[in-house]
Backbone bond lengths (Angstrom), bond angles and torsions (degrees), N, CA, C in turn:
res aa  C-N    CA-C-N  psi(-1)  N-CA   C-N-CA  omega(-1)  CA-C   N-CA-C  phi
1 X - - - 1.467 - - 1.520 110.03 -
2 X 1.084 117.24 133.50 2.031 122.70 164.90 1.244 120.68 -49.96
3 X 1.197 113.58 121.07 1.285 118.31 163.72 0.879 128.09 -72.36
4 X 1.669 127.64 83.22 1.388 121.34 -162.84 1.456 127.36 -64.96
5 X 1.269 135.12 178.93 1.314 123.38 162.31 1.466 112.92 -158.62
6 X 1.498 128.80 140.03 1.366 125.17 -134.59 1.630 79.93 -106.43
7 X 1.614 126.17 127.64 0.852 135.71 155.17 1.629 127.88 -48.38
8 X 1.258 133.79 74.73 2.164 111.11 -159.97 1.184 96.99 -91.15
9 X 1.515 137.72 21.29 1.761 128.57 148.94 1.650 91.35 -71.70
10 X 0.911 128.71 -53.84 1.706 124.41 -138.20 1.514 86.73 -119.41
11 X 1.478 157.46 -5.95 1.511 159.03 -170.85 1.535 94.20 -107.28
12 X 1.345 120.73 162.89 1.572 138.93 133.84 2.110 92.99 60.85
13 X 0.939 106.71 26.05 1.625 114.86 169.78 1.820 103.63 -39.03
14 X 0.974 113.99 -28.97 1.519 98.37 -152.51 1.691 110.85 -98.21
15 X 1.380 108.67 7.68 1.176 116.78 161.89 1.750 115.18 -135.73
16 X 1.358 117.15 154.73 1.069 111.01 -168.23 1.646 121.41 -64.16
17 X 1.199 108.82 149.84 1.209 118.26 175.74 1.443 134.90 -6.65
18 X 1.631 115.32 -70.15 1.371 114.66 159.99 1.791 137.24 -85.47
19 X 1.428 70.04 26.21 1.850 78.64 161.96 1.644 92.84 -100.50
20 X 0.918 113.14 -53.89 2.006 116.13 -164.66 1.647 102.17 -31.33
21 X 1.115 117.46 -20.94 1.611 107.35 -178.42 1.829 106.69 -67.73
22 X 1.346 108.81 -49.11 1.743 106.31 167.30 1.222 134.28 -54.34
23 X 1.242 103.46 -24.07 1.679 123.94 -154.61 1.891 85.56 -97.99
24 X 1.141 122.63 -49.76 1.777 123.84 171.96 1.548 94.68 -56.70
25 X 1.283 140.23 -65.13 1.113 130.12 -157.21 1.567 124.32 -68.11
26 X 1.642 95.95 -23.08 1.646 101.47 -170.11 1.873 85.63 -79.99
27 X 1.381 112.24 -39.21 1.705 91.46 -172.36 1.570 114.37 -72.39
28 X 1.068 130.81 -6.22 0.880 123.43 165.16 1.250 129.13 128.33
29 X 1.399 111.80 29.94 1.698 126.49 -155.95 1.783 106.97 -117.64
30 X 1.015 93.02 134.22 1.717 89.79 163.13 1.381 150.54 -121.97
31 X 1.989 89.25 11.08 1.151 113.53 -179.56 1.495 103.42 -136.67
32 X 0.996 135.48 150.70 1.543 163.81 -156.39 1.644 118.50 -156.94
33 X 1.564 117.00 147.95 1.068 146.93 -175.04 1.589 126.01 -145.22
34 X 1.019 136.21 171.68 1.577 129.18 165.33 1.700 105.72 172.38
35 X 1.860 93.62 166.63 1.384 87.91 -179.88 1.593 126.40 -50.85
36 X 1.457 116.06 -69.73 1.171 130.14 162.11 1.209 140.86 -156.92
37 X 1.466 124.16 162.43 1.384 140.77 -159.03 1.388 110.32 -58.17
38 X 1.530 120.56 -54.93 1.066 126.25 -103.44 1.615 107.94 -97.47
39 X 1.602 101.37 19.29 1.856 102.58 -178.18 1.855 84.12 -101.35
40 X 1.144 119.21 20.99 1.746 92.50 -150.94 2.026 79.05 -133.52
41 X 1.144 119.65 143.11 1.537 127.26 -178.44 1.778 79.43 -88.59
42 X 1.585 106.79 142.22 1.858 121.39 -150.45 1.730 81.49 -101.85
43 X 1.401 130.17 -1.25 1.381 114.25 162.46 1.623 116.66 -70.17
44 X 1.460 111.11 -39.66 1.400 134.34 -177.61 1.691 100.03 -60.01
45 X 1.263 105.13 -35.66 1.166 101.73 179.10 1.155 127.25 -40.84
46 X 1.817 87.59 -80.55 1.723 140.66 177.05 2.023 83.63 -32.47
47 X 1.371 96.87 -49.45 1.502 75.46 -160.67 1.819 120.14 -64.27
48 X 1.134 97.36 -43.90 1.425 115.86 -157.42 1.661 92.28 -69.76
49 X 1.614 120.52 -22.44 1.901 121.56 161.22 1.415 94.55 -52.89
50 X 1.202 128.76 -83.79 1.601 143.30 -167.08 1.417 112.45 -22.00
51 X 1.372 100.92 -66.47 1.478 98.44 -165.26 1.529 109.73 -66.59
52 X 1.156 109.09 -28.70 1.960 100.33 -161.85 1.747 83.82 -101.95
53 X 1.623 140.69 18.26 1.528 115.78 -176.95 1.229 126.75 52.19
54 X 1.310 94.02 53.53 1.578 96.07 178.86 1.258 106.75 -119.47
55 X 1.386 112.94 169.40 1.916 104.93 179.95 1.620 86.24 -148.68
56 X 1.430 101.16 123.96 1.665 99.61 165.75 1.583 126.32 -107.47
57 X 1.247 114.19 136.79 1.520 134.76 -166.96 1.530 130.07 -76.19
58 X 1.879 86.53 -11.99 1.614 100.07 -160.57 1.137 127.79 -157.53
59 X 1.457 130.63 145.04 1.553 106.51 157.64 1.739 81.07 -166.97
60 X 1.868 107.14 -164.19 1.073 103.90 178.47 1.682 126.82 -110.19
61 X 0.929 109.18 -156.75 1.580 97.89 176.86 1.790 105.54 -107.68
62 X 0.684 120.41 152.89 1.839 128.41 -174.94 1.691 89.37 -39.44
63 X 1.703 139.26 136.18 1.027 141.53 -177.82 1.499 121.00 -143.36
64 X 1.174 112.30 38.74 1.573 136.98 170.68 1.863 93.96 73.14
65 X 1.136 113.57 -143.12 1.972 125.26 -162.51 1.377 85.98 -91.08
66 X 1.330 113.62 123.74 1.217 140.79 -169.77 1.738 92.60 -89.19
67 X 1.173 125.43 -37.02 1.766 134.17 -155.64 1.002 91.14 -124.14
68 X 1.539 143.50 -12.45 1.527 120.02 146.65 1.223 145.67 -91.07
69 X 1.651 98.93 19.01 1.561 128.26 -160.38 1.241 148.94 51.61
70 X 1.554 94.17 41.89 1.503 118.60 165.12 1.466 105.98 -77.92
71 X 1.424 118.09 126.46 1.850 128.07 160.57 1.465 118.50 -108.53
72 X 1.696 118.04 34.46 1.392 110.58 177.28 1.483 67.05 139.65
73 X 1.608 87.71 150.24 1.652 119.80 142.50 1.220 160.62 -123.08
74 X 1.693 86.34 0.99 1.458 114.39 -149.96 1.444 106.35 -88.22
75 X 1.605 110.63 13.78 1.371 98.64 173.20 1.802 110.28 -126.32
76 X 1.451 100.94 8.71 1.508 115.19 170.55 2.118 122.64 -70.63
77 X 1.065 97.84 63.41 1.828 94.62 -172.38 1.582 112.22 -26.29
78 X 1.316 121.48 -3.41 1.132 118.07 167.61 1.643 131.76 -116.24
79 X 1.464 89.19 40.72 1.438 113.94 -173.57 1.320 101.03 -158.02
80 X 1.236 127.91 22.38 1.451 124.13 165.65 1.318 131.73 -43.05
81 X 1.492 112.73 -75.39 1.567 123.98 151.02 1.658 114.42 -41.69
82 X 1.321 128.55 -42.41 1.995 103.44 166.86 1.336 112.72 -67.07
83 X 1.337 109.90 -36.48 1.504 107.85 174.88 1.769 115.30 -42.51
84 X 1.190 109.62 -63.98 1.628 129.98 -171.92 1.389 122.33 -67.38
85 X 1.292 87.43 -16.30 1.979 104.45 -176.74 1.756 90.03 -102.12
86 X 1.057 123.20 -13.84 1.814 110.09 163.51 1.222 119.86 -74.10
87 X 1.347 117.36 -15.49 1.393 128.36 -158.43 1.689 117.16 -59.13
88 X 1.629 94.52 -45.25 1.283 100.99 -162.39 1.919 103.07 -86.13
89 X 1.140 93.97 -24.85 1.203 89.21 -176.87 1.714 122.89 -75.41
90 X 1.459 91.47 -19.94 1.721 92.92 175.09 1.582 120.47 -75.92
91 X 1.699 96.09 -26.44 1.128 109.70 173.53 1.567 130.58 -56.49
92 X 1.858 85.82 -32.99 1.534 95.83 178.40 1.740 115.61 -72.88
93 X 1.172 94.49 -43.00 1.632 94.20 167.11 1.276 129.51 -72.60
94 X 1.253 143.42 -14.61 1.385 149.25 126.60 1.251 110.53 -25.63
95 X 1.475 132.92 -69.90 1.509 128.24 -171.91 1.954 114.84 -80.33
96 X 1.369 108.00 -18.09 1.256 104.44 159.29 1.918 118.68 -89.60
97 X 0.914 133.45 5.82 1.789 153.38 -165.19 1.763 92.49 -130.36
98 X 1.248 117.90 -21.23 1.741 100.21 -177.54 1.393 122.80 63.58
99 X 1.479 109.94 32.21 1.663 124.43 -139.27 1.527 81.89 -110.45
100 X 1.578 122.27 123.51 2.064 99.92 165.65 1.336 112.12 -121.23
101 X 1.721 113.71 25.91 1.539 112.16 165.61 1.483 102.77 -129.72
102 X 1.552 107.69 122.89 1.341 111.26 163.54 2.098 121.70 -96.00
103 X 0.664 123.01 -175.99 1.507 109.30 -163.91 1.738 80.43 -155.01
104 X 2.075 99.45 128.01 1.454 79.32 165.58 1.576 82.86 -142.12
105 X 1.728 103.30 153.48 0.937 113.73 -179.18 1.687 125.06 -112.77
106 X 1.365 110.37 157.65 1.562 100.12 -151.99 1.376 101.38 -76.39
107 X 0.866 118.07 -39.55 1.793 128.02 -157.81 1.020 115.79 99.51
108 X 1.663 128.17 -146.63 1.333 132.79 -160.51 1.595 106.53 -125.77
109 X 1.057 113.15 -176.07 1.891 108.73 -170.53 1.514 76.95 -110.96
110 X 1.357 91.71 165.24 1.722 118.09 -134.62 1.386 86.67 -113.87
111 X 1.350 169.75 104.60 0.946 169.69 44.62 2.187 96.43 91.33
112 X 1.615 116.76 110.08 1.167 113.49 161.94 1.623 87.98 99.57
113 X 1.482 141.92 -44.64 1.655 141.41 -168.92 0.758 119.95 -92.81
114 X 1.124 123.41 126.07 1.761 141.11 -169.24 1.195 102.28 -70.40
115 X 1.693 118.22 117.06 1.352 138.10 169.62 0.727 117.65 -39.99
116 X 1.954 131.41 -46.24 1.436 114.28 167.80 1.577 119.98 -56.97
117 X 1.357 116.46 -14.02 1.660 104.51 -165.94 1.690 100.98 -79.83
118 X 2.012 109.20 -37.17 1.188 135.65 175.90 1.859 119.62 -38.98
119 X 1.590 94.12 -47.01 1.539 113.87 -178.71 1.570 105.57 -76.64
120 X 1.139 109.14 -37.31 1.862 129.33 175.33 1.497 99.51 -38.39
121 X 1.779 100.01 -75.89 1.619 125.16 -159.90 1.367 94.98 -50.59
122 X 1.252 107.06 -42.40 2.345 117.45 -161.38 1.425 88.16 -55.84
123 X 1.551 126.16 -62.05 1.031 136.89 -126.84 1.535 90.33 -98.07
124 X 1.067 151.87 1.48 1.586 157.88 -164.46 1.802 93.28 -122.40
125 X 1.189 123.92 -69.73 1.071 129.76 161.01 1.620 124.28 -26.54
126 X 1.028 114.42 -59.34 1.478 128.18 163.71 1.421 112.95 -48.77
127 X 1.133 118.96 -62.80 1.348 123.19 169.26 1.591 113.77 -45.10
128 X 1.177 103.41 -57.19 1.544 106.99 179.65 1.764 103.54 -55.81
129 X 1.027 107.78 -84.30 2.064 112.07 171.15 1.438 112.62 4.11
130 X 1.626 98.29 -55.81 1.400 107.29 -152.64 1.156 105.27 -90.79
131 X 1.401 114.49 -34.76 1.998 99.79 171.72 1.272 119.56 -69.17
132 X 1.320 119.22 -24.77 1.707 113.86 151.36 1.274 122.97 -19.01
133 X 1.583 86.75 -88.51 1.455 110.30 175.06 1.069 131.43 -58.78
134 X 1.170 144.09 -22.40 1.646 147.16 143.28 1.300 108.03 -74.17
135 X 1.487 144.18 19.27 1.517 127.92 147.26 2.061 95.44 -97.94
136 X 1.244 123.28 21.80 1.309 125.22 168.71 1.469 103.40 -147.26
137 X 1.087 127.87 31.33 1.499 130.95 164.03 1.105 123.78 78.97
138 X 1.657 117.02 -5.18 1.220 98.90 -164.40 1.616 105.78 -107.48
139 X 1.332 121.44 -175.59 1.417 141.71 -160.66 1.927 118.01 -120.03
140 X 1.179 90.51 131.58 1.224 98.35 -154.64 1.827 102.45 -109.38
141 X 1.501 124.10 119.75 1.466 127.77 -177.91 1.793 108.22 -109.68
142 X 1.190 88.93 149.46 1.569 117.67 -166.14 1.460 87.05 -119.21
143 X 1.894 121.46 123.88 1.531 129.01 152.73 1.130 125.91 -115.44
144 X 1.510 132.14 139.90 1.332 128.49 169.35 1.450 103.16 -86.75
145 X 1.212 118.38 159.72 1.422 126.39 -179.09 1.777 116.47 -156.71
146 X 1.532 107.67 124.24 0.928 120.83 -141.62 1.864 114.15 -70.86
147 X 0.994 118.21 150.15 1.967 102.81 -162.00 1.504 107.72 -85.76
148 X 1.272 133.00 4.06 1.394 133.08 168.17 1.348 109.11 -81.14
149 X 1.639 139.14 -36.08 1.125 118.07 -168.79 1.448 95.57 -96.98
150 X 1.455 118.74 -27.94 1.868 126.90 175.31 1.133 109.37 -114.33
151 X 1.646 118.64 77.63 1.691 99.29 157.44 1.637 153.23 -41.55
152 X 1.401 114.44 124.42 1.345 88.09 -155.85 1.621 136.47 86.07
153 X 1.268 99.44 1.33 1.453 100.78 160.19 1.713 116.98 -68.08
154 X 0.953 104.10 143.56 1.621 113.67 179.53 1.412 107.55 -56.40
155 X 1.135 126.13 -85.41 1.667 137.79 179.47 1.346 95.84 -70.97
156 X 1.587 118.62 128.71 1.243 143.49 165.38 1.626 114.74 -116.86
157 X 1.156 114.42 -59.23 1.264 116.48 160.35 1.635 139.44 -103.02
158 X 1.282 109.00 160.14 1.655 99.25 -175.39 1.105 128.61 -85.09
159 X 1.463 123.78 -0.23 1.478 123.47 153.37 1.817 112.11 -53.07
160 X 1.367 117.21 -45.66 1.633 137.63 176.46 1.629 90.19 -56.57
161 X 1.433 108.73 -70.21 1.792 85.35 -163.14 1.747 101.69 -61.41
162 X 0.966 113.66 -65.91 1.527 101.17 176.71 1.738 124.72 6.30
163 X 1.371 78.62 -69.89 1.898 103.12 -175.37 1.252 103.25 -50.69
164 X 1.450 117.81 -30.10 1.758 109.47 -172.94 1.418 100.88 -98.56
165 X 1.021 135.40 1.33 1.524 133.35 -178.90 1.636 92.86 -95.23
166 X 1.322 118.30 -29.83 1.704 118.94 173.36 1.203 102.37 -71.89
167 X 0.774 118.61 -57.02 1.985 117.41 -155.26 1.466 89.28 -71.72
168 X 1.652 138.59 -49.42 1.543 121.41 -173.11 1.454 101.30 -83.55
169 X 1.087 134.58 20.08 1.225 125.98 160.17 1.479 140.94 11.70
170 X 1.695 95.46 57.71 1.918 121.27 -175.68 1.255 95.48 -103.46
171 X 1.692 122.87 142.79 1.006 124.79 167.08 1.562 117.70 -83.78
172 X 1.682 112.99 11.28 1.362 106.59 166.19 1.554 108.39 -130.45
173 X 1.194 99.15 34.04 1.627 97.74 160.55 1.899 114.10 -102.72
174 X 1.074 99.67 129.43 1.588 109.91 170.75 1.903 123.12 -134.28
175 X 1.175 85.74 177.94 1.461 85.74 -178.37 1.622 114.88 -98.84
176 X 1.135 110.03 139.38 1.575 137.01 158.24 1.631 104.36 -60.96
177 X 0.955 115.51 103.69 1.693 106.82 -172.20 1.937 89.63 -104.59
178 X 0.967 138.53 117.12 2.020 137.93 128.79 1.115 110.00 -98.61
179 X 1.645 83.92 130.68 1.435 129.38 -176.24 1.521 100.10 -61.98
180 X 1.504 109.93 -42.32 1.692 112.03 -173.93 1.924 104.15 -62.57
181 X 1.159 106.06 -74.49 1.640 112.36 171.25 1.218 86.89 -10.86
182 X 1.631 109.87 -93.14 1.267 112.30 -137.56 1.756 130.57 -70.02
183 X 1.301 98.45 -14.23 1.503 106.22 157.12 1.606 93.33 -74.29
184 X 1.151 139.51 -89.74 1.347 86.69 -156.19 1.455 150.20 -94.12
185 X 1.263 84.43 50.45 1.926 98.43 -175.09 1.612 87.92 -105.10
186 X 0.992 126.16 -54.71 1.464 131.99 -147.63 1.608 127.42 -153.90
187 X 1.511 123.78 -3.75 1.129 123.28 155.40 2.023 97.44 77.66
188 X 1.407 106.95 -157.08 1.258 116.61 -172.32 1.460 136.93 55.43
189 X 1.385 107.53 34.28 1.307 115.17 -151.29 1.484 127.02 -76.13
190 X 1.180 103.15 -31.24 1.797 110.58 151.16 0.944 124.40 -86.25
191 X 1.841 141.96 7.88 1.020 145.61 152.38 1.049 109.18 -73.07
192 X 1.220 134.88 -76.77 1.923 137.67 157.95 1.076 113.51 -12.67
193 X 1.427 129.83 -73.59 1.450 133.24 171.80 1.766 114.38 -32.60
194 X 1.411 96.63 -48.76 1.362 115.47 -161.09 1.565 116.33 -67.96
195 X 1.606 114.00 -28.46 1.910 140.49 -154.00 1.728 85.18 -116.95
196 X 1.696 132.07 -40.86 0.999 119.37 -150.85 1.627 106.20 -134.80
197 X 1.234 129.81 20.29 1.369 129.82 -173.47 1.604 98.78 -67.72
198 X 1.003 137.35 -54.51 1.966 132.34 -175.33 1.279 97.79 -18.64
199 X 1.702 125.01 -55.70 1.345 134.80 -132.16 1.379 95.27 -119.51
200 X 1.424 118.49 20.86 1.810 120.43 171.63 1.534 98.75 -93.54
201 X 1.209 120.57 134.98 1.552 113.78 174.50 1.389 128.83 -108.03
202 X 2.352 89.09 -20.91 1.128 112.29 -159.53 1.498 104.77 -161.05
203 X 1.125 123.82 132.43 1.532 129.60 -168.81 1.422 93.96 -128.23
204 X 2.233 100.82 148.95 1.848 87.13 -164.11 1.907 61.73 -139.58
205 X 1.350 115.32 170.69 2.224 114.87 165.29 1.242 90.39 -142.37
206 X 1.291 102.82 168.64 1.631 148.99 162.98 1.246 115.95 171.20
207 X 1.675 103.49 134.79 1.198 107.61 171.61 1.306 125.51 -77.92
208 X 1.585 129.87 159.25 1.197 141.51 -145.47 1.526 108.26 -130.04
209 X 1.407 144.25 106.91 1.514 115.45 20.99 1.778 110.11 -81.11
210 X 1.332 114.93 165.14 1.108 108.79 156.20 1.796 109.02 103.84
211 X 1.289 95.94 -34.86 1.878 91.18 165.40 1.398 106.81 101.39
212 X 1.316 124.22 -33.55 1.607 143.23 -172.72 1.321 101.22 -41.46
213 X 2.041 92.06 173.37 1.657 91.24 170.86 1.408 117.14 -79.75
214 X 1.665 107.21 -176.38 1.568 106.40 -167.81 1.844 100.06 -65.13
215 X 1.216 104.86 168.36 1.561 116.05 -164.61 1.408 120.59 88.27
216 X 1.023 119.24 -28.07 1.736 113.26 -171.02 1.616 99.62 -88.14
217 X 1.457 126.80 -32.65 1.723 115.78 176.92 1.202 136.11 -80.81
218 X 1.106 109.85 -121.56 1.535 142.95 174.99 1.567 122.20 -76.58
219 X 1.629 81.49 -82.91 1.720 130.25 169.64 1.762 111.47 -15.30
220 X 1.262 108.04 87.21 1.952 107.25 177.76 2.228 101.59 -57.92
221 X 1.299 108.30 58.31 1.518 95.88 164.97 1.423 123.78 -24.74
222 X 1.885 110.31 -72.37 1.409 96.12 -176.20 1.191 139.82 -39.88
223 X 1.325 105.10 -39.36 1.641 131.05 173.89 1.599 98.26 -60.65
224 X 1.294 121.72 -62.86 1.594 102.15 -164.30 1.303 118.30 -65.02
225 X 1.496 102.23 -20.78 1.977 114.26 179.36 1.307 101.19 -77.08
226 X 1.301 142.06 -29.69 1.448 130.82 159.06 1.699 115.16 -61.81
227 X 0.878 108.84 -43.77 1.273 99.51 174.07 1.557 126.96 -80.98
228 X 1.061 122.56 2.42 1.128 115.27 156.73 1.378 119.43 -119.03
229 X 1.447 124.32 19.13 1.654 120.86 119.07 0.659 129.96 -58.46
230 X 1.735 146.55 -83.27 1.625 126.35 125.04 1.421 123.07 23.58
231 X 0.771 147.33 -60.18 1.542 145.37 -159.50 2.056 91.82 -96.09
232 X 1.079 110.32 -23.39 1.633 108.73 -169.39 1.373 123.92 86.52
233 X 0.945 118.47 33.40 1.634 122.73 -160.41 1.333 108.15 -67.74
234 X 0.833 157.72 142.53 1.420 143.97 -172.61 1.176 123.17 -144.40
235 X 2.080 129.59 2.55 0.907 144.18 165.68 1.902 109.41 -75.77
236 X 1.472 101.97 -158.91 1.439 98.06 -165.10 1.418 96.58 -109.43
237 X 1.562 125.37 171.13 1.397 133.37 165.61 1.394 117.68 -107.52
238 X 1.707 139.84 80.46 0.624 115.48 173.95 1.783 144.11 -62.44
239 X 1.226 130.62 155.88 1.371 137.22 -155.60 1.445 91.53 -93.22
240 X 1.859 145.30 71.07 1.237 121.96 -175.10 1.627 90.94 -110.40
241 X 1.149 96.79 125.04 1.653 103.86 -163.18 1.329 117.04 -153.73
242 X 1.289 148.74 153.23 1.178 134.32 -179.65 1.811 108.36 -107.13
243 X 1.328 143.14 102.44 1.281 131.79 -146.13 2.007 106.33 -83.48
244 X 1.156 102.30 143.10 1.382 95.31 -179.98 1.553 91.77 -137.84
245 X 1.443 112.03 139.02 0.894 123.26 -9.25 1.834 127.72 -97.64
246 X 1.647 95.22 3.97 1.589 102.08 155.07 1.425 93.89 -150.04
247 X 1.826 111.02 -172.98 1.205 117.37 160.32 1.582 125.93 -30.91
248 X 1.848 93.50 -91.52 1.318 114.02 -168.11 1.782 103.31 -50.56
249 X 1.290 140.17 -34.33 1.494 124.79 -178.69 1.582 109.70 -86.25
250 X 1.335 114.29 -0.72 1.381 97.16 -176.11 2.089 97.95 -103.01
251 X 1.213 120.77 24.16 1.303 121.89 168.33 1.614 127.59 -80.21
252 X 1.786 95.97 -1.34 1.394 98.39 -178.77 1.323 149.51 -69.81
253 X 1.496 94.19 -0.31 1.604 106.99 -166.47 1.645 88.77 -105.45
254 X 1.033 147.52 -13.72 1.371 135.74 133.97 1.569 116.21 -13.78
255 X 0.959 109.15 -90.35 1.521 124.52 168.05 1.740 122.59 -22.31
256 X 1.774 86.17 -70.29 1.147 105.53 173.43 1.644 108.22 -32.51
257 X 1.391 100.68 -73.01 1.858 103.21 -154.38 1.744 102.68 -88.80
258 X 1.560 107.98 36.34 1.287 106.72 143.86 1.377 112.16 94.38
259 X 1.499 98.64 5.71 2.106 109.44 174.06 1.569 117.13 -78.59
């Protein structure tokens, strides 16, 4: 069975932030994820995990102006040093959050810089990230993200992130695999799983069109949740989803497909 995990960037919107830790627990979750920490002091955190039993799986790594439309930086050579100066601090919130996957995202191609230098910087950067973070245990994810909802994101497909998990060549870097991205960048979704699960670290869904939970698209869920029992998957699934027509009613296909 999946270990789900309740997204509270994209879940329980309609109340503020540190309520969403109750509001995951009363529905029934015991694992959690989100974009990031870093408006919130990681004791406040720690706490608000504790009390409701929660354990979170995830978040991201510091990713330049979130509201000025930065999605990653780490592949901008002219953001090297902000990149590297996030490091420690994510780190710190990882070991105070009990968190052992960080997720970093590349950003966007840089307007005027040659992509190979772009893929270079990602891929030097990464390397750097990750020996951090593996001299404290933790695990470091690589995502592609699809260019219709982020134009201009660097990594679109997962052959591309792949390639940068080769070239920085850490044995604790892996991939961030979504199911949403990747349907719609490129489809194949139990083939990928199927050729590349070793190197999955972290699984995120939504169904496609529309972003929702599973049931409203395309996307054969049951089928992919069987198969990755079958396959042994043993990381978590996060819930990054947009709920329609709220949180708490869009939890039904849980149920439904037999969780």
């Amino acid at each position: 069975m999946p270990a789900f995990a309740a997204n509270l960037t994209m879940l329980f919107t309609e109340v503020p932030f540190l309520e969403r830790f109750a509001l995951a627990k009363e529905a029934g979750f015991r694992f959690v994820e989100y974009l990031f920490p870093y408006d919130f002091d990681p004791a406040e955190l720690r706490g608000q995990l504790d009390q409701h039993g929660l354990r979170q799986v995830l978040f991201n790594l510091p990713s330049g102006n979130w509201g000025q439309g930065d999605r990653g930086i780490a592949a901008d050579p002219a953001r090297v040093a902000e990149f590297r100066a996030g490091i420690p601090k994510a780190v710190e919130y990882a070991l105070a959050l009990g968190v052992g996957n960080l997720n970093c995202l590349a950003g966007k191609r840089v307007a005027g810089v040659d992509e190979a230098l772009q893929l270079g910087t990602l891929a030097e950067n990464l390397q750097f990230a990750a020996r951090l973070l593996g001299a404290k245990g933790l695990r470091l994810m690589v995502e592609a993200c699809n260019h219709f909802d982020i134009p201009g994101f660097l990594l679109n497909r997962t052959d591309q992130a792949l390639a940068i998990l080769e070239a920085a060549g850490e044995p604790n870097l892996f991939l961030q695999y979504d199911v949403y991205h990747a349907q719609r960048e490129e489809g194949e979704l139990t083939a990928t799983l199927r050729k590349h699960l070793p190197l999955i670290g972290h699984i995120q869904i939504a169904d496609n069109p529309g972003r929702h939970q599973p049931g409203t698209g395309e996307i054969n869920f049951p089928f992919l949740f069987q198969e990755l029992d079958r396959l042994g998957y043993a990381g978590h699934v996060g819930l990054e989803y947009i709920p329609t027509p709220d949180s708490r009613s869009s939890f039904g296909w849980i149920k439904a497909m037999g969780y």
